[in-house]
N, C-alpha and C positions, 0 to 999 in steps of 0.2 A: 436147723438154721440155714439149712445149704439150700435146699429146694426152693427156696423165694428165690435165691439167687437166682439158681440155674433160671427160675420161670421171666427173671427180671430180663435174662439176657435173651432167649427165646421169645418173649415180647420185644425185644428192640430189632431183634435180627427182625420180624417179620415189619415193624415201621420201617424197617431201612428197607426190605423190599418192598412193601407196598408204595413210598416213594417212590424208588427208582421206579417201579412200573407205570406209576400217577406221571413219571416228568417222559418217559420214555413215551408214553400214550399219547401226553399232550404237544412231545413233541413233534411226533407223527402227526398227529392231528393236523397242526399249524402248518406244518412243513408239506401236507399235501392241499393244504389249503391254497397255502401259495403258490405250490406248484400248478395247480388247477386254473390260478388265474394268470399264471405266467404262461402257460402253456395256452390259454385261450388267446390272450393276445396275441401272439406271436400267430396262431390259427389265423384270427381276422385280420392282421398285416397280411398273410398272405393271403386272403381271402379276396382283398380291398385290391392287392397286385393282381391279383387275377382276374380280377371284373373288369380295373382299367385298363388291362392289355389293348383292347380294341379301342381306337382312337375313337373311330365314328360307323353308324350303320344306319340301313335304311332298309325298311319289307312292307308288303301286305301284311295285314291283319285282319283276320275275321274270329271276332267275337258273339260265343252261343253263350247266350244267356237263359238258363231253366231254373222255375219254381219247382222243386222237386215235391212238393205237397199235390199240385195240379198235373205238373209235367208238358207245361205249357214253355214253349223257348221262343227267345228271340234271336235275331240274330243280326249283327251288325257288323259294317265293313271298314275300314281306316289303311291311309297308309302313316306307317309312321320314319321320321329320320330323329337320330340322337350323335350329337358330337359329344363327347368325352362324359362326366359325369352331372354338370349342369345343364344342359340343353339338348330337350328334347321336344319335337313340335308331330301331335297329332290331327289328320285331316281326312274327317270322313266323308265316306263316298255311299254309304245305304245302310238302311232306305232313303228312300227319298226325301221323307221328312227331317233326316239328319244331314242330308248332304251338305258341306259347306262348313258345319260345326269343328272349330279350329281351337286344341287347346294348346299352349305353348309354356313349358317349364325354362326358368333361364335363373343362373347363380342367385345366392343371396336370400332362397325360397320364393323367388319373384313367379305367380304363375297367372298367367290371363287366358281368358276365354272369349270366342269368337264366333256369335250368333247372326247367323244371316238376316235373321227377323230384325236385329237392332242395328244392324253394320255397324256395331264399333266393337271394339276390346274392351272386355271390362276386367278389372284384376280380382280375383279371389282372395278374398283375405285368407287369415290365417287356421280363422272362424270353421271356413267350411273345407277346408284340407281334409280334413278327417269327412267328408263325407263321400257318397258314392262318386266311383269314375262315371260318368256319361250312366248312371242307374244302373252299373253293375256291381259285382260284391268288390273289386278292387277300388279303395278308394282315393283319392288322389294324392297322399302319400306315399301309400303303394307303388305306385305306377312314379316315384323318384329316385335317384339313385344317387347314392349319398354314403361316403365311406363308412364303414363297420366302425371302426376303429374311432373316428370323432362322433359317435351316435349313440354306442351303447358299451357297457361293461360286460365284458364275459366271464363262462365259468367253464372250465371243461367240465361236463357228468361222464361222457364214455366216450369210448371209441369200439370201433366193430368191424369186420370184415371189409364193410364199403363206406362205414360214413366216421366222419368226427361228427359227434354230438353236443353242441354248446347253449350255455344258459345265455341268453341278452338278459339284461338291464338296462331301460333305456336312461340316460343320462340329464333330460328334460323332461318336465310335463309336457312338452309338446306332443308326443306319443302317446293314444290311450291306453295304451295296454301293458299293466304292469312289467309281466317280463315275455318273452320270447324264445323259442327254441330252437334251434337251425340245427339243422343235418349237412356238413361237408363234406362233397362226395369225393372220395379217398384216389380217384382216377383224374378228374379234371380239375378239382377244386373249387367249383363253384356248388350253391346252395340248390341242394334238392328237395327240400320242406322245408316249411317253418311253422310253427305251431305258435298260437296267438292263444294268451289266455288272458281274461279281463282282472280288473281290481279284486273279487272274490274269489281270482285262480281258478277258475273256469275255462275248460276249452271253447273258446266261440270262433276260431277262424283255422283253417286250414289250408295254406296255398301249399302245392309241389310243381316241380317246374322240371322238363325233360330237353335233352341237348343233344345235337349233332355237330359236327365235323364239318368246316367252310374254309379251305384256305389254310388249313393247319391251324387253326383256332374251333374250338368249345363255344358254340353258341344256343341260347334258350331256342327252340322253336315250339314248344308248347308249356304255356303257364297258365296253372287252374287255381282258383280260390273258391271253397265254400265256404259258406257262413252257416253254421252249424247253427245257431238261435232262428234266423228268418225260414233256416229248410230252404238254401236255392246256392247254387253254383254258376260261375263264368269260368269258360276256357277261351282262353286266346291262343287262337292259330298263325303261326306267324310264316310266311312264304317268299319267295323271292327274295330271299335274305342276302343284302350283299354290306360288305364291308372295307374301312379302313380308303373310301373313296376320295377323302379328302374335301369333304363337305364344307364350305366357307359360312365362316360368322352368319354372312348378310343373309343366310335362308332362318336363321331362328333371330328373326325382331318382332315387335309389336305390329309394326307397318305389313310383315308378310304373312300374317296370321289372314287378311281378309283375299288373300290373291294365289294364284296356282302356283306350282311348283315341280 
């Protein structure tokens, strides 16, 4: 009569430890959950402090654009100037066929473009954001800049030698692509890839971006996106990089989209 007992008590010890182990598990679980997305936010607060440091900047651009199936490039010139995070105005200078082509981002998602053939501004809806910049792989979302932190949810996955590794979620359908990966590079703290995968979680985009030293600031001077589906990449060259010059309102309006600068 003794051995059911003993077996009775030898079953209850191992339910008491398989609980604790089942609340111990889950609380690890949860508790790195949260920690991973406490720890990403905080990532892209300071990610978002480090992009706005520089108030305003102005460079050359030349963008090579290749069909990597042909190996046929293009290539095309722009100067660009950008005040703070909503306003930035592009104005190309080649070939020639492009000269003049004036696109101009301003608060709000407000963005127009500015066709020599039509002389007037016409505004981009919202429609075609998602499409090519000026028919290269960045599209003109891409080319906006818009804090981390009101745009997408993060997750920490890793960290490494040189980067923080974090998941996006973007926050709106306004973005196509499901989620997002960004590499923060553990010296400057700004984004040195990102990896774009579509609604079937698919890799279809690849931009990484490389930076130099201006004035005791971190800035991009070269940013590449390919598009892994069409087979073709753009790298923008960015030169005569100057900063923090105190650029006034009245160069980024509608009206200065058709005239020099």
């Amino acid at each position: 009569m003794e051995v059911p007992e003993i077996m009775n008590q030898n079953n209850m010890k191992n339910k008491i430890q398989f609980i604790t182990l089942f609340s111990l598990f889950s609380f690890l679980f949860f508790t790195n959950g949260i920690n991973a997305q406490t720890d990403a936010t905080e990532l892209l607060k300071k990610l978002d402090k480090t992009i706005f440091t520089i108030k305003d900047k102005t460079t050359n651009i030349k963008m090579v654009m290749v069909n990597q199936k042909t190996q046929k490039e293009k290539v095309k010139k722009a100067v660009m100037w950008q005040k703070g995070a909503d306003m930035k105005l592009f104005r190309y200078t080649f070939p020639e066929s492009d000269s003049g082509i004036a696109t101009l981002s301003l608060p709000n998602d407000e963005i127009y473009m500015y066709l020599p053939l039509f002389k007037k501004p016409k505004k981009i809806t919202n429609l075609a954001e998602s499409n090519a910049f000026n028919k290269s792989d960045f599209s003109v979302k891409d080319m906006a800049t818009k804090p981390y932190i009101e745009t997408f949810t993060g997750k920490l996955l890793s960290t490494n030698d040189t980067a923080h590794v974090v998941d996006l979620t973007p926050k709106s359908d306004d973005i196509s692509f499901s989620h997002i990966v960004v590499y923060i590079n553990k010296t400057h703290f700004y984004p040195s890839r990102f990896d774009f995968y579509d609604n079937k979680n698919q890799l279809v985009k690849i931009a990484t971006y490389q930076y130099i030293k201006i004035s005791g600031y971190w800035v991009s001077n070269i940013a590449a996106m390919e598009n892994l589906k069409k087979k073709s990449k753009t790298t923008i060259y960015m030169s005569g990089i100057k900063i923090n010059q105190g650029l006034k309102d009245e160069l980024f309006t509608v009206e200065n989209l058709a005239g020099g600068s």
